[in-house]
TIKOL-48833 format. One record per atom (N, C-alpha, C): x, y, z. Coordinates in steps of 0.05 Angstrom, whole numbers, padded with zeros to 5 digits, always signed. Atoms other than C-alpha are relative to their C-alpha. Example, Ala and Ser with C-alpha at 12.3 -4.5 7.8 and 13.67 -1.06 7.14 Angstrom:
REM TIKOL-48833
+00018-00024+00000;+00246-00090+00156;+00018+00024+00000;-00016-00024-00001;+00273-00021+00143;-00015+00022+00014;
//
This chain:
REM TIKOL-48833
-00008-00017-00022;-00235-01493-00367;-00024+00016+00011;+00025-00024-00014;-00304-01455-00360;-00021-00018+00019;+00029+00005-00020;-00361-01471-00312;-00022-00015-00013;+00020+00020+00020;-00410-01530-00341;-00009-00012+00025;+00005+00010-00024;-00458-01561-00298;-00022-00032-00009;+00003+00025+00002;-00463-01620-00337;-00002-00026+00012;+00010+00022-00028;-00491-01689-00299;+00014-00013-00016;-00019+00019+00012;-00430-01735-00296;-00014-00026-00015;+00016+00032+00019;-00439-01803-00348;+00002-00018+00021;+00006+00035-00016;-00449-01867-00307;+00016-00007-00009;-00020+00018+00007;-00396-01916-00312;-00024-00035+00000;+00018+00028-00008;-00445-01980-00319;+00020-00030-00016;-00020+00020+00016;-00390-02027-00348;+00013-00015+00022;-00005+00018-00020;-00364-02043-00276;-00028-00002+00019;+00027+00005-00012;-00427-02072-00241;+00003-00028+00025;-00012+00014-00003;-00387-02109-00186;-00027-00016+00026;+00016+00006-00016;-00458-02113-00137;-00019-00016-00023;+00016+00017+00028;-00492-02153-00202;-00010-00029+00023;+00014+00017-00018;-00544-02211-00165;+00004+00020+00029;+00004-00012-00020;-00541-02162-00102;-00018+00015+00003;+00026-00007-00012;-00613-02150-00067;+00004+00021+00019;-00005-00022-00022;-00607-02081-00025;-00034+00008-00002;+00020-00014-00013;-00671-02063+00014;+00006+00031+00010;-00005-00020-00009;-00674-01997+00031;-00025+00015+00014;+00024-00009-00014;-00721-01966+00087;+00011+00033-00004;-00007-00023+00008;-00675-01900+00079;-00010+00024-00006;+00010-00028+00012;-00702-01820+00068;+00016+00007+00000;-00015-00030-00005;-00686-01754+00054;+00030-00007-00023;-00023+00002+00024;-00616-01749+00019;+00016-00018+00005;-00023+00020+00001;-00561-01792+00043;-00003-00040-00012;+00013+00031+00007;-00601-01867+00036;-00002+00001-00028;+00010+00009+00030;-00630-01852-00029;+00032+00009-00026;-00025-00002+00019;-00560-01821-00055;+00027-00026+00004;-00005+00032-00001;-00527-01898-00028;-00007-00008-00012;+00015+00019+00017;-00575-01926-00071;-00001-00005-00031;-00003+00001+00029;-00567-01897-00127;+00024-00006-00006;-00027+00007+00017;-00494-01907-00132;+00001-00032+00004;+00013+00024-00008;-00514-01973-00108;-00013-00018-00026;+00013+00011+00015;-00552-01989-00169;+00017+00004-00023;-00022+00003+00038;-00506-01965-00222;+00028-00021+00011;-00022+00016+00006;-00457-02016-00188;-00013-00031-00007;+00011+00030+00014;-00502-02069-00210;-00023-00009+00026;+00013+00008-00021;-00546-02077-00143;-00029+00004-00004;+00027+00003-00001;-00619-02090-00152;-00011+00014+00020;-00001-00013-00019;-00641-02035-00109;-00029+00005+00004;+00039+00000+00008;-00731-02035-00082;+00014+00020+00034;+00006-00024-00016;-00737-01972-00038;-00026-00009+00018;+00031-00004-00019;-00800-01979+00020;-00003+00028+00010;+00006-00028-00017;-00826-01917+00034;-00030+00007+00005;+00025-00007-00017;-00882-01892+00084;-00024+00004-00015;+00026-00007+00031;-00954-01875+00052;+00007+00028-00004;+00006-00028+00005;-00937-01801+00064;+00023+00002-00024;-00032-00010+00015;-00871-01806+00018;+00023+00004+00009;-00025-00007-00025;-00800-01792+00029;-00012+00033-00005;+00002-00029+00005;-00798-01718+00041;+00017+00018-00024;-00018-00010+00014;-00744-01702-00003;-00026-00001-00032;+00019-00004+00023;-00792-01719-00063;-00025+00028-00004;+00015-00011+00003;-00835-01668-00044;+00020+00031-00003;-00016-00022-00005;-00779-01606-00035;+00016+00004-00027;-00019+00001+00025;-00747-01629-00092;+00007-00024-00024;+00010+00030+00014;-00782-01680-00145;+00029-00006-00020;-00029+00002+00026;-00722-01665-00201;+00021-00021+00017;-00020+00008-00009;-00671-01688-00156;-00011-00029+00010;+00002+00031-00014;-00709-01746-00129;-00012-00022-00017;-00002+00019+00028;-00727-01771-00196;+00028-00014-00005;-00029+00004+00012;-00653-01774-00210;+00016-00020+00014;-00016+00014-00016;-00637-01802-00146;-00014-00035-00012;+00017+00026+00000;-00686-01861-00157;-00006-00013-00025;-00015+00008+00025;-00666-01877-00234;+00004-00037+00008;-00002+00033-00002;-00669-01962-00233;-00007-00005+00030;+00017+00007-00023;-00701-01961-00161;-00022-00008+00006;+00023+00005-00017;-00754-01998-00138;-00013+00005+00019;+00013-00017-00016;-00803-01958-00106;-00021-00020+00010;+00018+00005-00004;-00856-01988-00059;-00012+00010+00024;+00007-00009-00023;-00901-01972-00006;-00011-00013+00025;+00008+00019-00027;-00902-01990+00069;-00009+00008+00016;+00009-00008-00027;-00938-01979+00133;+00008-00009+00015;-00020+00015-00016;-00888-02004+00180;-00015-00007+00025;+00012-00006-00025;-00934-01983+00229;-00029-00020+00014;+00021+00014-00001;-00983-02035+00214;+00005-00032-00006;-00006+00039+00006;-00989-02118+00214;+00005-00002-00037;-00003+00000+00026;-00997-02110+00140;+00028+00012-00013;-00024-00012+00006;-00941-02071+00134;+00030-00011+00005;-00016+00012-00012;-00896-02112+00175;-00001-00024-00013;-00006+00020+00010;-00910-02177+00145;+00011-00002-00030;-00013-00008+00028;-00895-02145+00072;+00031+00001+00006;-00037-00005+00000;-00825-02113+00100;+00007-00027+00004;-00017+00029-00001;-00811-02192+00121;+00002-00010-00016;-00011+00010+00027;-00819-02212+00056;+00019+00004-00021;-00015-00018+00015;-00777-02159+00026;+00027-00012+00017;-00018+00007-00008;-00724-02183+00069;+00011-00031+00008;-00008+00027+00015;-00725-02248+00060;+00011-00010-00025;-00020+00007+00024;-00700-02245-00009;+00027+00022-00001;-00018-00014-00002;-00655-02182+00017;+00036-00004+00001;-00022-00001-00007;-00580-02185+00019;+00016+00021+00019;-00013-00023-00011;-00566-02119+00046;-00031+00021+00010;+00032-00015-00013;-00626-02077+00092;+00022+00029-00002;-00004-00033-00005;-00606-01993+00094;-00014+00011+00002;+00019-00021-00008;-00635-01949+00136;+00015+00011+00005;-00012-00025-00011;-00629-01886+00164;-00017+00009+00029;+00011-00015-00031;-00668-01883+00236;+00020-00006+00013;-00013-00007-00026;-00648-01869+00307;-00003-00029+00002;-00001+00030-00014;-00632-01931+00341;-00016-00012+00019;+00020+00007-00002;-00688-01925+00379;-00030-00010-00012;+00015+00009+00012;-00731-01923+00326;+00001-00030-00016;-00002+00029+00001;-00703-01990+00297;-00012-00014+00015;+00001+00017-00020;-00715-02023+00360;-00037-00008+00002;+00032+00009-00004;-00796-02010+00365;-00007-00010-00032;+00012+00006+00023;-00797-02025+00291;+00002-00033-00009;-00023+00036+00005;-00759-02102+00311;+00007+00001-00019;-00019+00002+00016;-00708-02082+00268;+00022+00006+00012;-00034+00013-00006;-00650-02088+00315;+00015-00013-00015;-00009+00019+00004;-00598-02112+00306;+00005-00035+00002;-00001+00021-00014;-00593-02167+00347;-00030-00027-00007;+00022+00016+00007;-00669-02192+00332;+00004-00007-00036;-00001-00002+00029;-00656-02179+00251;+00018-00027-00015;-00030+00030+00010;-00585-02231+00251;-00023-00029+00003;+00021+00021-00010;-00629-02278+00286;-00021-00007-00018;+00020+00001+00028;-00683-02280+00235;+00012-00004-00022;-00006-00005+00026;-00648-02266+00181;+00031-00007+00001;-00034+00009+00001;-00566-02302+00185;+00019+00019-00021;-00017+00004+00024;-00543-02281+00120;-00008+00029-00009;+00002-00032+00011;-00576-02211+00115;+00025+00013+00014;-00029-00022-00010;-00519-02151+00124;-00023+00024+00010;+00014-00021-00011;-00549-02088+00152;+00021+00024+00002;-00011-00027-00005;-00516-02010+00143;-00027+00022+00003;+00011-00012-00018;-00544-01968+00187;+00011+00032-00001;-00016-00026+00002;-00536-01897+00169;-00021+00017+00016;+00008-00021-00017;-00537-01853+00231;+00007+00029+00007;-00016-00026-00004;-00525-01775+00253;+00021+00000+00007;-00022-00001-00006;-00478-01780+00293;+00006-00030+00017;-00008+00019+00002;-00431-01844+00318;-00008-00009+00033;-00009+00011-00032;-00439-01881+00393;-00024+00007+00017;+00007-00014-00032;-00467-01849+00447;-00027+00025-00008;+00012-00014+00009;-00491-01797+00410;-00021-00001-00029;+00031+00014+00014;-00544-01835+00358;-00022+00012-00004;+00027-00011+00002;-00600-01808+00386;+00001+00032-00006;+00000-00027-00002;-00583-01734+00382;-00013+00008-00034;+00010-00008+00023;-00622-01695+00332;+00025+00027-00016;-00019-00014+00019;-00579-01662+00275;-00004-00008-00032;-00012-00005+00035;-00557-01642+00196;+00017-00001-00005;-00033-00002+00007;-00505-01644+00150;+00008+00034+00007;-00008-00024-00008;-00504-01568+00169;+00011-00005+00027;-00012-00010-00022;-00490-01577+00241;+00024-00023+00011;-00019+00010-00002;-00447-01635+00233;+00031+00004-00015;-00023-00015+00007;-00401-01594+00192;+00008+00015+00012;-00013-00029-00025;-00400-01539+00235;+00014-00014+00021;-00021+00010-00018;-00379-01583+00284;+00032-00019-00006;-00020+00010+00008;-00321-01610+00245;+00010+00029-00016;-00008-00026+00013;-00302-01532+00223;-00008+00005-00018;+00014-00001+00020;-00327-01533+00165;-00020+00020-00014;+00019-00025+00012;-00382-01470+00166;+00025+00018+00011;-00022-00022+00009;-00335-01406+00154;-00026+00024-00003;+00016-00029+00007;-00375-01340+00164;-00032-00010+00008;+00023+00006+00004;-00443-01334+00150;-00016-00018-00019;+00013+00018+00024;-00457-01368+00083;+00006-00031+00015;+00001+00023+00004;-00481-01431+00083;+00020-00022-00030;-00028+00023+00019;-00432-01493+00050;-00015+00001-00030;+00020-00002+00041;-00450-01488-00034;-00005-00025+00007;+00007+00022+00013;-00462-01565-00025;-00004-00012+00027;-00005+00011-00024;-00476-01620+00028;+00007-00026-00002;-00016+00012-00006;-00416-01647+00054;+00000-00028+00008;-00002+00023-00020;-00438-01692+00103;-00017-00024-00014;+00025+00011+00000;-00498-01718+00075;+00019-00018-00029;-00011+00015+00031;-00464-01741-00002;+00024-00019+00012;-00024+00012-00008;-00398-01760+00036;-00006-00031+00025;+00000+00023-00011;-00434-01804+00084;-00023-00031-00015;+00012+00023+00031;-00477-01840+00018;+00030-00017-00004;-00021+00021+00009;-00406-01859-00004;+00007-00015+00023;-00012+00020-00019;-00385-01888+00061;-00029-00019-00007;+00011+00022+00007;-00446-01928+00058;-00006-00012-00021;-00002+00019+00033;-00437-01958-00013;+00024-00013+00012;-00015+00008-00006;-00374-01971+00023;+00000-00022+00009;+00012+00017-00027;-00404-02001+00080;-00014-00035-00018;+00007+00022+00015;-00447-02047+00030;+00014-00029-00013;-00030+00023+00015;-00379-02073-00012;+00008-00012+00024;-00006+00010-00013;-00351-02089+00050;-00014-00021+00012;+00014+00023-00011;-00407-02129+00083;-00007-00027-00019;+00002+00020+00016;-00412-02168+00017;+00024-00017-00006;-00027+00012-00007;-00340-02184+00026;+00006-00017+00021;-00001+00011-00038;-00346-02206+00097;-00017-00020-00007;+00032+00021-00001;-00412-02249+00071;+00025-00025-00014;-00011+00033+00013;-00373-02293+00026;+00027-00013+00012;-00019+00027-00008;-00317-02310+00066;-00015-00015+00035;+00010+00017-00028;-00357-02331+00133;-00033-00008-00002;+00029+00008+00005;-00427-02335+00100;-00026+00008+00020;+00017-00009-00016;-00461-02291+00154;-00004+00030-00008;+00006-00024+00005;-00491-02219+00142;+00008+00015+00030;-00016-00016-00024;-00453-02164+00186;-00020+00026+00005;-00002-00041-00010;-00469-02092+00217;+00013+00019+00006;-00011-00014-00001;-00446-02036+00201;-00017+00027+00003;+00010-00023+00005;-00459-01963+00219;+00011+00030-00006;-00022-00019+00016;-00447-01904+00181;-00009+00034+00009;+00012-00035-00010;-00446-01833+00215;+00007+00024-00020;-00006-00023+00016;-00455-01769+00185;+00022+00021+00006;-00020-00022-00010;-00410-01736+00232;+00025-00017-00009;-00035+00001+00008;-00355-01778+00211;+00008+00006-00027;+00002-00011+00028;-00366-01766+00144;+00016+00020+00002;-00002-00027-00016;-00363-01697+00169;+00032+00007+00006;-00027-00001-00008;-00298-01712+00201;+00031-00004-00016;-00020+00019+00015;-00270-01760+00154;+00013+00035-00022;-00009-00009+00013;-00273-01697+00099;+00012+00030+00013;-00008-00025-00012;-00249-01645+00148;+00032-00009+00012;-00024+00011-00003;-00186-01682+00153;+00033+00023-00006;-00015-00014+00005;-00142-01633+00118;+00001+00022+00008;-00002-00027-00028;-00160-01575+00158;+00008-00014+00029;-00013+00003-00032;-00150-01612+00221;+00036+00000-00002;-00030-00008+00003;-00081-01619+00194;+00010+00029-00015;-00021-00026+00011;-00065-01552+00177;-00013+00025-00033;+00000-00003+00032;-00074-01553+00101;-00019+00024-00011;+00019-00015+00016;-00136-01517+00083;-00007+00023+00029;+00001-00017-00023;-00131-01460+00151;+00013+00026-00026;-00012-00020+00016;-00111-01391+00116;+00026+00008-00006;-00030-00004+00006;-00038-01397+00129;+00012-00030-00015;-00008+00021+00009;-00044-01464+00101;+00009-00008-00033;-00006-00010+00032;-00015-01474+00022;-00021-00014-00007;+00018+00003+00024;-00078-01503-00003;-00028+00015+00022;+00012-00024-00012;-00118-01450+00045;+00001+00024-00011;-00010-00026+00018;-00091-01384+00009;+00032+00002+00007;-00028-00018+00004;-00022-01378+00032;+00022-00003-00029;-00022-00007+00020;+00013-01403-00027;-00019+00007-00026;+00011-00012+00022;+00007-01363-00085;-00009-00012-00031;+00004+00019+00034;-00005-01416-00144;-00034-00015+00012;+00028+00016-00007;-00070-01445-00106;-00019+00021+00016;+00026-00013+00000;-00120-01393-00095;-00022+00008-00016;+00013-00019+00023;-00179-01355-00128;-00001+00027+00006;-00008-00028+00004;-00161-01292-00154;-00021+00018-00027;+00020-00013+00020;-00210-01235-00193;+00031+00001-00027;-00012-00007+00032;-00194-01230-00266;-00012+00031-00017;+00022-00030+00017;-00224-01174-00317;-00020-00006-00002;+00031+00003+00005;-00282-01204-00325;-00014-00025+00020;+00008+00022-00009;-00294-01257-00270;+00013-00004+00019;-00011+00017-00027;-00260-01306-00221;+00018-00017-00021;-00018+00025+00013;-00199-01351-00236;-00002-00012+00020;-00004+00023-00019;-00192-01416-00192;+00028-00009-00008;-00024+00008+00009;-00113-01425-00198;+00004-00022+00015;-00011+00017-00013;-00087-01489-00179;+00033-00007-00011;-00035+00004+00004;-00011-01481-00195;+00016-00014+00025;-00024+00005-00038;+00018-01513-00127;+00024-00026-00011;-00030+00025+00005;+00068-01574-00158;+00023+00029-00008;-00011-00021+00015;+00132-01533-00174;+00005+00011-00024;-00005-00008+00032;+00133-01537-00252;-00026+00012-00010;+00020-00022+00006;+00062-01506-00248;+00007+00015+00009;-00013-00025+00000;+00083-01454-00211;+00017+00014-00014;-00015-00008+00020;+00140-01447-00253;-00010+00019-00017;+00013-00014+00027;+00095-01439-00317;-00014+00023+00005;+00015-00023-00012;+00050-01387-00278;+00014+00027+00006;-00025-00028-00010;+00110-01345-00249;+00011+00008-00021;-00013-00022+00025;+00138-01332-00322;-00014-00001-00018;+00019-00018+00024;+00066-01319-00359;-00001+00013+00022;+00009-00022-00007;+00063-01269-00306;+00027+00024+00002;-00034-00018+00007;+00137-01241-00321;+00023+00002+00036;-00022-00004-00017;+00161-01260-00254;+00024-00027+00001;-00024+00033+00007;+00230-01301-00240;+00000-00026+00018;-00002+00020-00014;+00232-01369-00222;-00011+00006+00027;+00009-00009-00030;+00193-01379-00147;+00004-00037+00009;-00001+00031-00013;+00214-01445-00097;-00025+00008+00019;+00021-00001-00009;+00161-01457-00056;-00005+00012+00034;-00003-00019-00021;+00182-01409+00005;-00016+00028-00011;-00004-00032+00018;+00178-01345-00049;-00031-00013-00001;+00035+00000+00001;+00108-01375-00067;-00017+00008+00019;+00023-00003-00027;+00085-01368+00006;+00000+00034+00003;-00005-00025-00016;+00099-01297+00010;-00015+00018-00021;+00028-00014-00001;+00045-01238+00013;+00010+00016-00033;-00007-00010+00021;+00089-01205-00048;-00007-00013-00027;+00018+00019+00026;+00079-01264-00103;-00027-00010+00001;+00036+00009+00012;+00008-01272-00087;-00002+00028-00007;+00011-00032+00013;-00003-01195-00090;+00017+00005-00035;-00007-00002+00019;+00042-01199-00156;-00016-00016-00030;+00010+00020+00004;+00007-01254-00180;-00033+00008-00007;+00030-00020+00002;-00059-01218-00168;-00004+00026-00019;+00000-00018+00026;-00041-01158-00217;+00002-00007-00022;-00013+00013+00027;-00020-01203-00273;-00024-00005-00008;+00016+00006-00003;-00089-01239-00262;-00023+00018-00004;+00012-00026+00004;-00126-01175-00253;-00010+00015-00030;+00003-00014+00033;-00108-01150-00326;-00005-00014-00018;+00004+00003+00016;-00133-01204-00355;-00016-00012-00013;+00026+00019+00000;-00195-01245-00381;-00001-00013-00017;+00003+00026-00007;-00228-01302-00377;+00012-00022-00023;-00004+00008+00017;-00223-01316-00445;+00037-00005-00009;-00037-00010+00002;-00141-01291-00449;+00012-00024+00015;-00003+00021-00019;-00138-01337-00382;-00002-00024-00009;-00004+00023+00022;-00159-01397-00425;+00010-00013-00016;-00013+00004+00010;-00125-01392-00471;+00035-00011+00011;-00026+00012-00008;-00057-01393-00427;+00007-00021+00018;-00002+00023-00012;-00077-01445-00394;+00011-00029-00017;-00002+00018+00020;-00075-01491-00458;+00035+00003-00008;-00032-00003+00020;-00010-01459-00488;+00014-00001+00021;-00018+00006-00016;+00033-01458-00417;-00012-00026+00016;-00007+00019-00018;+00007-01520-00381;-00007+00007+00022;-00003-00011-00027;-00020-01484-00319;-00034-00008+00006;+00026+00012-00013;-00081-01522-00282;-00015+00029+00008;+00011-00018-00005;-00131-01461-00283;-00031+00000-00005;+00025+00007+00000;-00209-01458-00275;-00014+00029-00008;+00013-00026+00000;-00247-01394-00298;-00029+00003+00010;+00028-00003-00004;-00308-01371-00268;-00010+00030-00008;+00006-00025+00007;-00356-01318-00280;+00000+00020+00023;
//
């Protein structure tokens, strides 16, 4: 129940990209966090990156060690004949190319699409861009593609980034799928994967309602908020009714349907029970009643 900021285990037992060649021209965070989940599914994964480095290595080596764990690192000058006839080699034994430029920059690098199929039949290509269509070229972050899907609240900045990890998984997505598409028509596809939809995709439950302040997994109902304790923060997630249940009579109130939950009296009741009691106390009744509860400090 307490706060651990233990690095999840790998599952390396399903390895369903096993013989799968993924090139990756990709920086910064979203490409290289594709890659890595990319590689623990079994995908032979060789990174190209510029002479200057990606940048992310330099802001933040820990994390980009971690990201780059069974990655093949090498270095390209895209910008040069030498450099260009290497990346053709690299993609000649490729199955899958991932980048992350503008669509203009593809184009002076003849890595279209259109020139790439042509060359290459059987390569797949995900294309991870800012934002989707029209809007490609526009310069942006996972910060301002959240904000534009609601997502920034106040002043603080998001504890994590949304867009950027959420649109890695779409493109691991993107990958399974194009390797699916390869073996039943035997041609490599294109796909592209925006950050704003990412963006969008996980801002889904606020557009419906859900997570808005009158929403029950927003604060209105009283089994799913965080509430101070004596010594800290609880993270309650009571919202099915037989957790609530168990919550409403360790806090000595009677039975609540899930009307009585919404109302400003059982969260404020709810909040004094919580109030008097810590973290440790909280732990414990989590175990002996059954009540989904998280303690923080």
């Amino acid at each position: 129940m307490t706060a651990t900021t233990a690095r999840p285990a790998p599952r390396r037992h399903l390895r369903p990209l096993k013989g799968v060649r993924v090139l990756s021209l990709a920086l910064n965070l979203p490409g290289p966090a594709a890659l890595m989940r990319l590689a623990a599914l079994g995908a032979r994964c060789v990174k190209a990156e510029p002479p200057a480095g990606d940048p992310m290595g330099h802001y933040n080596s820990a994390a980009f060690a971690e990201l780059h764990e069974g990655v093949k690192r090498i270095t390209l000058d895209l910008k040069t004949e030498v450099g260009q006839k290497a990346l053709h080699r690299e993609l000649a034994k490729a199955d899958v190319l991932l980048t992350s430029f503008r669509p203009s920059a593809l184009t002076k690098l003849g890595l279209g699409w259109k020139a790439l199929h042509a060359a290459y039949p059987q390569l797949s290509m995900v294309a991870i861009v800012g934002a989707s269509g029209s809007r490609a070229e526009e310069p942006g972050h996972d910060l301002t593609y959240l904000a534009d899907n609601g997502l920034v609240t106040g002043l603080d900045l998001p504890p994590t980034l949304y867009a950027d990890m959420g649109g890695a998984l779409m493109a691991t997505e993107a990958v399974l799928k194009a390797q699916l598409l390869r073996q039943s028509s035997g041609q490599g596809v294109f796909q592209e994967v925006a950050l704003s939809d990412a963006a969008a995709w996980l801002a889904t439950p606020r557009r419906w309602g859900m997570t808005l302040p009158d929403g029950a997994v927003g604060g209105a109902h009283a089994g799913y908020r965080v509430y101070a304790c004596q010594d800290g923060r609880v993270a309650m997630a009571a919202l099915e009714p037989h957790f609530a249940a168990a919550l409403c009579a360790a806090a000595g109130l009677p039975p609540s349907d899930v009307r009585t939950m919404m109302t400003p009296a059982t969260r404020e009741a709810i909040a004094r029970f919580l109030a008097s009691r810590t973290r440790a106390e909280l732990d414990a009744l989590a175990v002996a009643q059954d009540i989904p509860l998280h303690t923080l400090p």
